[in-house]
Structures are given as structure tokens and as C-alpha cells.
Backbone as a printed PyTorch tensor [residue, N CA C, xyz], in Angstrom:
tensor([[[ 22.3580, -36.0320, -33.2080],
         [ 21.6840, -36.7600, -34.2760],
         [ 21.8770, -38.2530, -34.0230]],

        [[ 20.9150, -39.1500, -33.8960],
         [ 21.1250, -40.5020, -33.6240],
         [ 21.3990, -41.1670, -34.8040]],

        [[ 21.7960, -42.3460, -34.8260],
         [ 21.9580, -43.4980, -36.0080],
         [ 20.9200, -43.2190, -37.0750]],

        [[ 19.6010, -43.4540, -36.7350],
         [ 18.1720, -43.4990, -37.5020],
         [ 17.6350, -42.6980, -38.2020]],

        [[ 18.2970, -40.9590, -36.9770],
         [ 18.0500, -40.0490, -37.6550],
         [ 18.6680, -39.7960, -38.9970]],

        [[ 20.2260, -40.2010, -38.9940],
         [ 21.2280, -39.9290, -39.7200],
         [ 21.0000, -40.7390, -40.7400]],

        [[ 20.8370, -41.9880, -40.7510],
         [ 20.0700, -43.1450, -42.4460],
         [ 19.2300, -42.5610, -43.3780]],

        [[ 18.0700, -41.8470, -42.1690],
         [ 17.1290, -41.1840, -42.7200],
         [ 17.3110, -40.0230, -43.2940]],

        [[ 18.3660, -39.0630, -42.4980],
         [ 18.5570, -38.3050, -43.7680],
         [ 19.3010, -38.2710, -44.9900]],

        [[ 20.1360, -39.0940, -45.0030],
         [ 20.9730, -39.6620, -46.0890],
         [ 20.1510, -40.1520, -46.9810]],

        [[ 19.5170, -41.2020, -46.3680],
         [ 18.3890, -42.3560, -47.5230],
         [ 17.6380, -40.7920, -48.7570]],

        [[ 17.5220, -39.6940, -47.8340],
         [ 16.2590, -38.6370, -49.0230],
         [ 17.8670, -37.9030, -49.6140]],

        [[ 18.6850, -38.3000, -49.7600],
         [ 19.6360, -37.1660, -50.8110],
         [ 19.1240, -38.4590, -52.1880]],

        [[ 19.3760, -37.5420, -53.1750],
         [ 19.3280, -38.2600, -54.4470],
         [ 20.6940, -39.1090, -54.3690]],

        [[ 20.0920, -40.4460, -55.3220],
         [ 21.0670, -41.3260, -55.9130],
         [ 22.4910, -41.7760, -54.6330]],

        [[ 21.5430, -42.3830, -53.6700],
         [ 22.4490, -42.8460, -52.6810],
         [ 22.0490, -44.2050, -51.7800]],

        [[ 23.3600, -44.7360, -51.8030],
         [ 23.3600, -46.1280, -51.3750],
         [ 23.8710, -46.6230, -49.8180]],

        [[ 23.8070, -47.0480, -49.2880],
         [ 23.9520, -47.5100, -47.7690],
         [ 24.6700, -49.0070, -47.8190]],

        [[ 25.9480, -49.1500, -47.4530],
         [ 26.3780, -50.0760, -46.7600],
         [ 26.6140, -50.1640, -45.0590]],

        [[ 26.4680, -51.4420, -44.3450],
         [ 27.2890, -51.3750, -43.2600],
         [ 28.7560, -52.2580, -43.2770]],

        [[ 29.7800, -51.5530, -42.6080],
         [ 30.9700, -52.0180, -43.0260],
         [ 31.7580, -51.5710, -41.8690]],

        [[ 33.0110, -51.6140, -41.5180],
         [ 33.8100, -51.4210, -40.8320],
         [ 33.1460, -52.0050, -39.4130]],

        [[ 32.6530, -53.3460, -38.9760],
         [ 32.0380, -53.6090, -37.6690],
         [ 30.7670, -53.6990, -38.2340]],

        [[ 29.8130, -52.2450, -37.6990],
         [ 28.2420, -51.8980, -37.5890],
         [ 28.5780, -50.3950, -38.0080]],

        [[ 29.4780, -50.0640, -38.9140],
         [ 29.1600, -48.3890, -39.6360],
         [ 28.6300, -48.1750, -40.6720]],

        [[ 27.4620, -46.7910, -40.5060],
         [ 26.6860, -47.2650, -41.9300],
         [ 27.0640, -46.3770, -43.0180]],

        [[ 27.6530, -46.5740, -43.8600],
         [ 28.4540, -45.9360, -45.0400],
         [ 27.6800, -45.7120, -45.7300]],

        [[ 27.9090, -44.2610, -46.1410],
         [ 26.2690, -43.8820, -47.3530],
         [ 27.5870, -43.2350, -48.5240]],

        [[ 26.6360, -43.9080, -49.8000],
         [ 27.3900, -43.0120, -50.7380],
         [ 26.8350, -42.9800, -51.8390]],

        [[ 27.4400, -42.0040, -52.4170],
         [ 26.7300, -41.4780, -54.4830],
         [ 28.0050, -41.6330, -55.5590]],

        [[ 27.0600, -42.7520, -56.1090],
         [ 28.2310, -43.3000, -57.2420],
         [ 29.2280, -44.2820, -56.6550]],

        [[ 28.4710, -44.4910, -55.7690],
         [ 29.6880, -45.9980, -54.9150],
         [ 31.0590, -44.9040, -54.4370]],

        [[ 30.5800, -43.6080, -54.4580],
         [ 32.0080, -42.7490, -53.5330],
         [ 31.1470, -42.6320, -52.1830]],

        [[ 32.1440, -42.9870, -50.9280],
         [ 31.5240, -42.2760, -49.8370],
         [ 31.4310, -40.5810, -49.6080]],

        [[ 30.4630, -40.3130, -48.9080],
         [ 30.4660, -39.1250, -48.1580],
         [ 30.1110, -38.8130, -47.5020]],

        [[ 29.4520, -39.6720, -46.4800],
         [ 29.1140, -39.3830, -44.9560],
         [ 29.1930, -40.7990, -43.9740]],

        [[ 29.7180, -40.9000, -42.8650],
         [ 29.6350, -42.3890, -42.4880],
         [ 29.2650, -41.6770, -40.6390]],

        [[ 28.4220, -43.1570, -40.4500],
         [ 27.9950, -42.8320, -38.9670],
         [ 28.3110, -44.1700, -38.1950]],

        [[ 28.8370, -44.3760, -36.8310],
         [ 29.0640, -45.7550, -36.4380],
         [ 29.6930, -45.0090, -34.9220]],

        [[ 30.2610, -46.2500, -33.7060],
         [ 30.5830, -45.6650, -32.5980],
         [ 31.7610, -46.3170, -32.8190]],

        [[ 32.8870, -45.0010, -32.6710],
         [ 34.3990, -45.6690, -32.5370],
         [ 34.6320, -44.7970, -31.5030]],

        [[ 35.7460, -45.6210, -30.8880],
         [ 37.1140, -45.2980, -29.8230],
         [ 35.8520, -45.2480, -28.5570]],

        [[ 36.2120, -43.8630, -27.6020],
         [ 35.5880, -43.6620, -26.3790],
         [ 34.1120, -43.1860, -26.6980]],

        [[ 33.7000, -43.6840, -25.8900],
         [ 32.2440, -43.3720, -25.6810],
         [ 31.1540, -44.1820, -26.3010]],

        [[ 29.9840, -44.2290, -26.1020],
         [ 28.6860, -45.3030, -26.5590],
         [ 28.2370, -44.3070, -27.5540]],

        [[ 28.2040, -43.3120, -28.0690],
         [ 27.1670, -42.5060, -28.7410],
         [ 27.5740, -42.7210, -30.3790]],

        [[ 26.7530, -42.6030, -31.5330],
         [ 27.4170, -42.3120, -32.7640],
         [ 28.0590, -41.3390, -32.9390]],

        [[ 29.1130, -41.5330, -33.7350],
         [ 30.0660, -39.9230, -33.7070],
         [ 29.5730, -40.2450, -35.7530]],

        [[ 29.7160, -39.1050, -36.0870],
         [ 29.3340, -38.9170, -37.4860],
         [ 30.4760, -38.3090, -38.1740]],

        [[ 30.8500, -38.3550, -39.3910],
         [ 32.2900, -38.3650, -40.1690],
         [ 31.3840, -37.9250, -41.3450]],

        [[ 31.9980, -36.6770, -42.0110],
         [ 31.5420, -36.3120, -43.8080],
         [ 32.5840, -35.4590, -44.2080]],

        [[ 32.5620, -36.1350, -45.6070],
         [ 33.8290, -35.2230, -46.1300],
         [ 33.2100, -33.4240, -46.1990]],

        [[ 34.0870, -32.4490, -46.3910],
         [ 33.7790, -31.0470, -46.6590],
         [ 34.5740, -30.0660, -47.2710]],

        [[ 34.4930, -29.4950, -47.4870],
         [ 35.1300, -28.2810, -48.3700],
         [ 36.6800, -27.7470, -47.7410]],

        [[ 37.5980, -27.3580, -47.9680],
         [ 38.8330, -26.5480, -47.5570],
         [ 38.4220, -26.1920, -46.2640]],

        [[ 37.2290, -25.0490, -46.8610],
         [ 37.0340, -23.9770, -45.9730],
         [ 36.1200, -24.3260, -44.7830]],

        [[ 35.5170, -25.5080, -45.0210],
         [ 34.5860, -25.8210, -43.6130],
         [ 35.5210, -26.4510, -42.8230]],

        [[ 36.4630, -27.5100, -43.7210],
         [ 37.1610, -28.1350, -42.6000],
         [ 37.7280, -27.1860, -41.8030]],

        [[ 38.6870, -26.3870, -42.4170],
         [ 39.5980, -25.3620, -41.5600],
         [ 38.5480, -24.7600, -40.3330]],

        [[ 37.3340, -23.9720, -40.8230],
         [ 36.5340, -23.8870, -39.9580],
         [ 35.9640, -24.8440, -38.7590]],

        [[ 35.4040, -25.9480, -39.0900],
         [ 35.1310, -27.1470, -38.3000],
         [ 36.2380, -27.5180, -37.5140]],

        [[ 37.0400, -27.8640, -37.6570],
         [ 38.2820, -28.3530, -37.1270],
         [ 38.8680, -27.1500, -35.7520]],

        [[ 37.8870, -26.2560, -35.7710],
         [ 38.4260, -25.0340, -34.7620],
         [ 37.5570, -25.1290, -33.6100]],

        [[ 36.6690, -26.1870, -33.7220],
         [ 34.7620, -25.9600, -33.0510],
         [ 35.4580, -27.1020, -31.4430]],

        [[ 34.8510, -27.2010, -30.7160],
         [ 34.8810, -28.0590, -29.4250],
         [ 34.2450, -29.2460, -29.6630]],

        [[ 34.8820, -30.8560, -29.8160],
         [ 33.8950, -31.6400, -30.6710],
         [ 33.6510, -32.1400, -31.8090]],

        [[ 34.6870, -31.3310, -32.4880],
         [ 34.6790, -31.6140, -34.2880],
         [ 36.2920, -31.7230, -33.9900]],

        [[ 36.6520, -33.1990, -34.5610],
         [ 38.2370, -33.0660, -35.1640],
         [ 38.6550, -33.9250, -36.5700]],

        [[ 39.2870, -33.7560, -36.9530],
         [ 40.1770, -33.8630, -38.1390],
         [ 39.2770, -36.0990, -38.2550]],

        [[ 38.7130, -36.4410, -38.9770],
         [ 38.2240, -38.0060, -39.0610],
         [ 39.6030, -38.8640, -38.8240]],

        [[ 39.7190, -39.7930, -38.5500],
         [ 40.1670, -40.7260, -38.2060],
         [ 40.5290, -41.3530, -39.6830]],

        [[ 42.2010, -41.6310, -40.0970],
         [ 42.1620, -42.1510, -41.4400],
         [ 42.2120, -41.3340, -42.7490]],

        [[ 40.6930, -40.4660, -42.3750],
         [ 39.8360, -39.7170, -43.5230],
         [ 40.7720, -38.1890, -43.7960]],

        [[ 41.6860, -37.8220, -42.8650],
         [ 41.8520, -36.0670, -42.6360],
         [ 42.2720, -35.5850, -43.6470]],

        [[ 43.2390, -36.3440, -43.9990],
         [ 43.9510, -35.3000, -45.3090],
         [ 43.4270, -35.7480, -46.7330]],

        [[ 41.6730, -35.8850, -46.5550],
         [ 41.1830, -35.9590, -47.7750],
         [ 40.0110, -34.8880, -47.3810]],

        [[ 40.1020, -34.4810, -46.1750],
         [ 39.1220, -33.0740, -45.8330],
         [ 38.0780, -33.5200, -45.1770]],

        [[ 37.9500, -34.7820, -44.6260],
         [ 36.9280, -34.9380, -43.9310],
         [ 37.1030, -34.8180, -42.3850]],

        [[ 35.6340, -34.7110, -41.4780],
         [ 35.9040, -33.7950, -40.1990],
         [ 34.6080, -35.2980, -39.1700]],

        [[ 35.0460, -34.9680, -38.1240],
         [ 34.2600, -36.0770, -37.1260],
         [ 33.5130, -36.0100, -36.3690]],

        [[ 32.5080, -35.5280, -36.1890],
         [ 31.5680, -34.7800, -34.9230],
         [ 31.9900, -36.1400, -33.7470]],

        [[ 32.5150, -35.5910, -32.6180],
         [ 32.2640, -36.9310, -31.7910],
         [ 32.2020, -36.7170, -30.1930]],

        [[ 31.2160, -35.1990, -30.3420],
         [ 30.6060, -35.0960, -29.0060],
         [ 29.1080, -34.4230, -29.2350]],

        [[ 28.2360, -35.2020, -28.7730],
         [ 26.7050, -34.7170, -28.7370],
         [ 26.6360, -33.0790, -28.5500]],

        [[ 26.0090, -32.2950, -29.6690],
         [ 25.7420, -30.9230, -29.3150],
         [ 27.0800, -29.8410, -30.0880]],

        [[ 27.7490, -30.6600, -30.7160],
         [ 29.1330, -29.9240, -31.0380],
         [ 28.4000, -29.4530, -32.0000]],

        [[ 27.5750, -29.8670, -33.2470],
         [ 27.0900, -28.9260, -34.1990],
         [ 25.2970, -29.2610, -33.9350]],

        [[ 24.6160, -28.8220, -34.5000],
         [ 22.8000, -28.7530, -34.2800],
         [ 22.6640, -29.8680, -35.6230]],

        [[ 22.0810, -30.3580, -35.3670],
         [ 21.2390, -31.5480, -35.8070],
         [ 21.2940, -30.8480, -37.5200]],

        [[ 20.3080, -29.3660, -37.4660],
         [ 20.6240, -28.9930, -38.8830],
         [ 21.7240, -28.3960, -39.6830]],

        [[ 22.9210, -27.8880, -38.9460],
         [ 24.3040, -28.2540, -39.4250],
         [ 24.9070, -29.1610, -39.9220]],

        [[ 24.9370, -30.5940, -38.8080],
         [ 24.7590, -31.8720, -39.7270],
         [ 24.4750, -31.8070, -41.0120]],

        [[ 23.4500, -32.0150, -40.9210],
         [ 22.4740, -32.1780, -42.2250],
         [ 22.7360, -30.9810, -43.0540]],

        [[ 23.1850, -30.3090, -43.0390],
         [ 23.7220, -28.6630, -44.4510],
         [ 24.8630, -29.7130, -44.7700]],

        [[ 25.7850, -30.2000, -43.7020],
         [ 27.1630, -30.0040, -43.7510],
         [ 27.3330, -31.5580, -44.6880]],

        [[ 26.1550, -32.3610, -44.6260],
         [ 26.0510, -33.6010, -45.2060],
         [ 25.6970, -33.4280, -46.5530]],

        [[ 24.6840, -32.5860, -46.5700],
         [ 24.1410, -32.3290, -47.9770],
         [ 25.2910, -31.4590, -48.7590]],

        [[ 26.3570, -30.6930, -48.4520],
         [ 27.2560, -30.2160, -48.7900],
         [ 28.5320, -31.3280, -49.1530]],

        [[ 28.7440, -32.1730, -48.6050],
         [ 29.5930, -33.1770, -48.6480],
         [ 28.7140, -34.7140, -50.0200]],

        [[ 27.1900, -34.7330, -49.9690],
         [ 27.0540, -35.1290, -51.1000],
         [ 27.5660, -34.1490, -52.3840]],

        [[ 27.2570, -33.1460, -52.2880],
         [ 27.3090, -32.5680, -53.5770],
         [ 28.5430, -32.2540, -54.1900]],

        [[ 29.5110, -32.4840, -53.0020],
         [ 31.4100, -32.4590, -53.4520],
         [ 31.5780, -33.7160, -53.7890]],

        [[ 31.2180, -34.9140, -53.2780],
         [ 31.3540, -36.4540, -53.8270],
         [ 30.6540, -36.4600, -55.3360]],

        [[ 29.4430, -36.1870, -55.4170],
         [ 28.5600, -36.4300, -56.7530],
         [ 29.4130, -35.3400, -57.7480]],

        [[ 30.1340, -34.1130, -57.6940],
         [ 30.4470, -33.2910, -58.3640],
         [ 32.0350, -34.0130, -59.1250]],

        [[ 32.8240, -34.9060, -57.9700],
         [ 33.2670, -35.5840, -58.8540],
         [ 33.4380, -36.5990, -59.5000]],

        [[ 31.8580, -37.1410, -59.5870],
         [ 31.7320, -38.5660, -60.1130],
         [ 32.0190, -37.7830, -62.2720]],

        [[ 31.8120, -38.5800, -62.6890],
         [ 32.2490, -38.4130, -64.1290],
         [ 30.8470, -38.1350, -64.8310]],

        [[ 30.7840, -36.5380, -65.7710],
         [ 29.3790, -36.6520, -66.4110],
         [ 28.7500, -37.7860, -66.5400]],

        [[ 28.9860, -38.7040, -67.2720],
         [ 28.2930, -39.8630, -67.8160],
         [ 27.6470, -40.5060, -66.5860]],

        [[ 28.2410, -40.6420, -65.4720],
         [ 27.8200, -41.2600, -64.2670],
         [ 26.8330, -40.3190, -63.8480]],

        [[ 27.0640, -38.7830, -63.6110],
         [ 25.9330, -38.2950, -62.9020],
         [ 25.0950, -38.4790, -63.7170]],

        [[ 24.6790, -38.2790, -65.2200],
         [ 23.7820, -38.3060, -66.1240],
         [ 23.0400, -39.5350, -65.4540]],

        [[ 23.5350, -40.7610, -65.5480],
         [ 22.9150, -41.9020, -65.1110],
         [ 22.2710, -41.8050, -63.6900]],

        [[ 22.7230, -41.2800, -62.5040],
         [ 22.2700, -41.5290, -61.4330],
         [ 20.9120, -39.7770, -61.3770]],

        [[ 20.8320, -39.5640, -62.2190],
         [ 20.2290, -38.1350, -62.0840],
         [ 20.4410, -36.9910, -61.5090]],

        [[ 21.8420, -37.1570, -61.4590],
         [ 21.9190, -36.0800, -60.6380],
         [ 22.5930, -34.5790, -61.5520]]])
């Protein structure tokens, strides 16, 4: 999944905002919480992609060739794709849209009410 692809699918989840921060990483989030960030750290030129996830995906993810524990992020459950092909483009994207809906789930009624979600 490239940079462009990855904005773009973030930009269509409901009630979500885009910073770049850390360098050139583009931080997407709902309710000003992050939950997915894309940017190139450590080895290699390619974007490696970071989203928080569930218990059970991390434990799962974290077993795959390519996926390890985020940088910083781990012991809040988030996981790092940071080799091309480790998950399919539409894994990503489940595993993103799954990671909005754990961020937005704990924003505070009153807040989701407001952002529509």
C-alpha cells in the first residue's frame, strides 16, 4: 500500500483528521485520538504503516513475517507492517477500519454524537 493509497483510504473513514508530524508521517485520527499512522522509519525507503488493533489481532499479527510489535506504540496494541506484501492491501484496510472503530469506540458519547459517528 503506498503513502497516497493509505491518505486515501483513511481520508473516506468517517470523522477523521490528518496531520503530518514526526518528520513527514501522516497521522490520521478520530476525535483528535490516533489510529493509523504511515511514514518511512529506520531501514529501508518504503512506507511501513502502524494501526492500533485488538488483543487478538495483535497476538495474531505479531506471529506473521513483516508485522512487528510498532515502535513506542506496542504495549498499547499497536502492530507495524514494515515489509511490502506482509499483509494484502485489503487486510490493511479491514485492519485500519478495525483500528478506527476501537479509537472512535473510546472517544466519550457526547463526542461521538458530535462527530457522527
Amino acid at each position: 500500500m503506498t503513502r497516497d493509497e493509505f491518505d486515501a483510504f483513511c481520508a473516506s473513514l468517517k470523522a477523521t483528521t490528518n496531520v503530518i508530524q514526526w518528520g513527514d508521517s501522516s497521522v490520521w485520527k478520530v476525535g483528535g485520538k490516533i489510529f493509523a499512522i504511515a511514514g518511512i522509519w529506520g531501514e529501508g525507503a518504503h512506507t511501513k504503516v502502524s494501526f492500533k488493533c485488538s488483543e487478538l489481532s495483535y497476538q495474531i499479527l505479531c506471529e506473521l513475517e513483516g508485522v512487528v510489535p510498532a515502535p513506542y506504540l506496542a504495549r498499547a496494541k499497536w502492530v507495524q507492517v514494515q515489509e511490502d506484501g506482509a499483509l494484502s492491501d485489503d487486510d490493511i484496510k479491514s485492519y485500519i477500519e478495525e483500528a478506527h472503530e476501537i479509537i472512535a469506540g473510546k472517544l466519550t458519547k457526547k463526542l461521538r454524537t458530535e462527530l457522527g459517528l
